[in-house]
C-alpha positions in Angstrom: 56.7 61.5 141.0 56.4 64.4 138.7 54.2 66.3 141.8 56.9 65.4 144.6 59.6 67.1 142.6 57.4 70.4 141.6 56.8 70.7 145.3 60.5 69.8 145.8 61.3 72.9 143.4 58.9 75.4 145.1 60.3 75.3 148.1 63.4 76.5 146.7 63.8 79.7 147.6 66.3 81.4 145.3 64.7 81.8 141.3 67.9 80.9 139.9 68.1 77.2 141.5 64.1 77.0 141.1 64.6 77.5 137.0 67.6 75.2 136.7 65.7 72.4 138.6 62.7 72.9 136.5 64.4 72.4 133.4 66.3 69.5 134.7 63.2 67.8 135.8 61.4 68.4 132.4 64.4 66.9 131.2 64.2 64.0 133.3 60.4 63.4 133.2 60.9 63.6 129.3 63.6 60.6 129.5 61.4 58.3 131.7 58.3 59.2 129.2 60.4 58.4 126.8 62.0 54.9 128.7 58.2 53.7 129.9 56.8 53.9 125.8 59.8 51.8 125.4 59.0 49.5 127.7 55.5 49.7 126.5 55.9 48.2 123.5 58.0 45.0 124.2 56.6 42.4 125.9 56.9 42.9 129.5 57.1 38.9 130.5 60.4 38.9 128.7 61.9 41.7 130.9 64.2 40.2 132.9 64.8 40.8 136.7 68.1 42.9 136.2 66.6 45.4 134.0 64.0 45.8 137.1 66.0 46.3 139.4 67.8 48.7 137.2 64.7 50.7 136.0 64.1 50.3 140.2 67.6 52.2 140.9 67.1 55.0 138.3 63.6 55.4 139.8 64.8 55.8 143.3 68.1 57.7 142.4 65.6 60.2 139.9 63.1 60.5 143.0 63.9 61.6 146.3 62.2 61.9 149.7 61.4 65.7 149.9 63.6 66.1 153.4 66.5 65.0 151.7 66.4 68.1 149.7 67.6 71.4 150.9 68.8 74.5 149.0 71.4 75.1 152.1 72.1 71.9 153.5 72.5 69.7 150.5 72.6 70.4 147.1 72.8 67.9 144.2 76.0 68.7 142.3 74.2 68.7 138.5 71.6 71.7 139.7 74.4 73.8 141.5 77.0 73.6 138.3 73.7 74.3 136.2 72.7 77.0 138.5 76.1 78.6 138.5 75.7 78.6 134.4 72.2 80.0 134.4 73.2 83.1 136.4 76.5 83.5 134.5 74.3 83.6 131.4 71.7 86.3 133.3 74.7 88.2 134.3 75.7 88.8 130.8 72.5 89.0 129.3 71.9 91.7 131.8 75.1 93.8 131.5 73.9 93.7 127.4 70.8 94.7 127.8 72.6 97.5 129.9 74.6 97.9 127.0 71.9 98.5 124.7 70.0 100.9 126.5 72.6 102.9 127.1 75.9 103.5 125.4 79.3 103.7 126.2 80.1 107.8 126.4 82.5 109.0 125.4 86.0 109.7 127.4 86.3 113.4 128.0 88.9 115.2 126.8 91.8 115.7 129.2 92.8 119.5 129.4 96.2 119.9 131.9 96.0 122.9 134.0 98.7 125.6 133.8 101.1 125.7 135.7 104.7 128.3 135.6 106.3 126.8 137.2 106.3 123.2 135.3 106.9 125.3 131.9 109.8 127.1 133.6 111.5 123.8 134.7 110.7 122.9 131.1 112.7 125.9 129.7 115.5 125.0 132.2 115.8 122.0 131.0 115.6 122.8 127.3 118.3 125.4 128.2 120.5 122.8 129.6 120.0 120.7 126.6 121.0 123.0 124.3 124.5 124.4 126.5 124.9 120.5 126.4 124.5 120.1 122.4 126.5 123.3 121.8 129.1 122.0 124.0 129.3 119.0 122.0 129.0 120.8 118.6 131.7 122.8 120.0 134.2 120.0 120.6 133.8 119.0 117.5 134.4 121.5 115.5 137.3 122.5 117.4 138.5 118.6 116.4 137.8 119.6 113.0 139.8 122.6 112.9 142.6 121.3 114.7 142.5 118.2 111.8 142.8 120.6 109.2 145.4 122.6 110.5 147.7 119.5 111.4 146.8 118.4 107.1 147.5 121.8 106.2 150.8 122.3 108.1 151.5 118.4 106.8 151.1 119.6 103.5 153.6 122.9 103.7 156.1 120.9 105.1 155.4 118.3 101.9 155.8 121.6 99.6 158.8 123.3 101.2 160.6 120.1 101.1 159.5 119.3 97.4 160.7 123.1 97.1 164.0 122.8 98.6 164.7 119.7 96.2 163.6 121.3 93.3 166.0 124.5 94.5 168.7 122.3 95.4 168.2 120.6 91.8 168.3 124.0 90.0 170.9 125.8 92.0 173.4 122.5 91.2 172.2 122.7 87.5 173.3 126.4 87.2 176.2 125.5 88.8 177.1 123.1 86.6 176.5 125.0 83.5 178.1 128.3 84.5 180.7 126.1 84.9 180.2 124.2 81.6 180.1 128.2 80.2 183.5 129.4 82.1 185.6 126.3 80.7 184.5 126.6 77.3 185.0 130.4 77.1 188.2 129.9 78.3 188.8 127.0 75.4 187.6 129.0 72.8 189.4 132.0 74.1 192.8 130.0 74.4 192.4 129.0 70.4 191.7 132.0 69.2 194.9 133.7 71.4 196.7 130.7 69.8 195.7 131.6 66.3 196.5 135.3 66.7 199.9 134.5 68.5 200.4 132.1 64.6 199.3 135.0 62.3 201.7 137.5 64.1 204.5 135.4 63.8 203.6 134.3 60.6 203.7 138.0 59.5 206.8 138.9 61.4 208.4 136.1 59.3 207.0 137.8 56.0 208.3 141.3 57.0 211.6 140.5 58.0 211.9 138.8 54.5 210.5 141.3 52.4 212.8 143.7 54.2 216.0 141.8 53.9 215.4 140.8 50.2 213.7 143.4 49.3 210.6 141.3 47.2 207.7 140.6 48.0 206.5 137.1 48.0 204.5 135.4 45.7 201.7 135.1 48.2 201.5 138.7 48.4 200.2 141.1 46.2 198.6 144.3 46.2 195.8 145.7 44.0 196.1 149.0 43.2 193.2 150.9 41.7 192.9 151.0 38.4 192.7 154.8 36.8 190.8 155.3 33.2 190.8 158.6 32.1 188.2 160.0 29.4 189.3 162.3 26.8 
């Protein structure tokens, strides 16, 4: 059996399918080795018919006629799947060994060509962003200045009015004591009239007595200076 199935595998044209189906059959050849010693070693007059006929089916499912076999025409599933692995795994082991013998190189560096023109539109563009951010600083700036006039002009009114109160205030003060002034000047000028007016009269009376009596009164009297002479 082990014979059919080499010559099975040599007619297989592609080295891929032939080294999957070689290892498959040493696999297989090793199980039935393996199945027979077993076998072997009971005793064989105790092996009952359906284990026969079952050791019969895996024999004739195992082996196959050789023009049942063809790499184009029919397949078994088990060697195309482990064909399909064996060349993934040559695949990779190739494209690593093509790895190894020659690295990766390096990327180049990427140098732009000069071009005017493109750097003009750049400064254009630069240009315009900078009208547009002085345009903006602009507007505000002007919102700032018109704040702070509006606050300052808030404020003056604040102080002129505080102003005029305290003028107001001051002006009706001075009224009031000019006018606190004029009435007691004119008290204290109306008493001392008053009192003068009382010490003429008073004297009047006095000299029209001394005149007519011709004494003076007790209240009056006159010092005369004293003269000491010195001999």
């Amino acid at each position: 059996m082990e014979n059919e199935l080499n010559q099975i595998c040599n007619k297989v044209s592609s080295p891929t399918i032939k080294q999957a189906f070689s290892r498959h059959l040493t696999d297989v050849v090793t199980a039935q080795n393996h199945h027979r010693l077993h076998l072997h070693n009971k005793d064989e007059k105790t092996m009952s018919s359906k284990q026969s006929k079952h050791s019969e089916f895996i024999y004739s499912s195992i082996v196959r006629p050789p023009e049942l076999i063809s790499v184009k025409e029919d397949i078994p599933s088990y060697i195309e799947d482990h064909s399909k692995c064996c060349f993934k795994i040559h695949e990779m082991d190739q494209m690593l060994a093509d790895l190894m013998k020659s690295p990766p190189k390096e990327e180049e560096e990427y140098t732009e060509e000069y071009h005017p023109e493109e750097e003009f539109e750049l400064d254009l563009d630069l240009v315009e962003c900078y009208d547009i951010e002085f345009k903006q600083e602009k507007v505000k700036i002007q919102a700032w200045e018109n704040h702070e006039k509006r606050k300052a002009e808030m404020e003056m009114k604040r102080m002129e009015a505080k102003a005029e109160r305290l003028k107001s205030r001051a002006q009706e003060k001075y009224t009031n004591k000019l006018a606190s002034t004029r009435r007691i000047a004119e008290e204290k000028r109306a008493k001392a009239e008053a009192t003068m007016n009382e010490k003429a009269v008073k004297t009047c009376e006095r000299a029209d007595y001394t005149r007519r009596t011709g004494h003076l009164p007790s209240s009056f009297s006159v010092k005369l200076p004293s003269c000491s002479c010195c001999w």
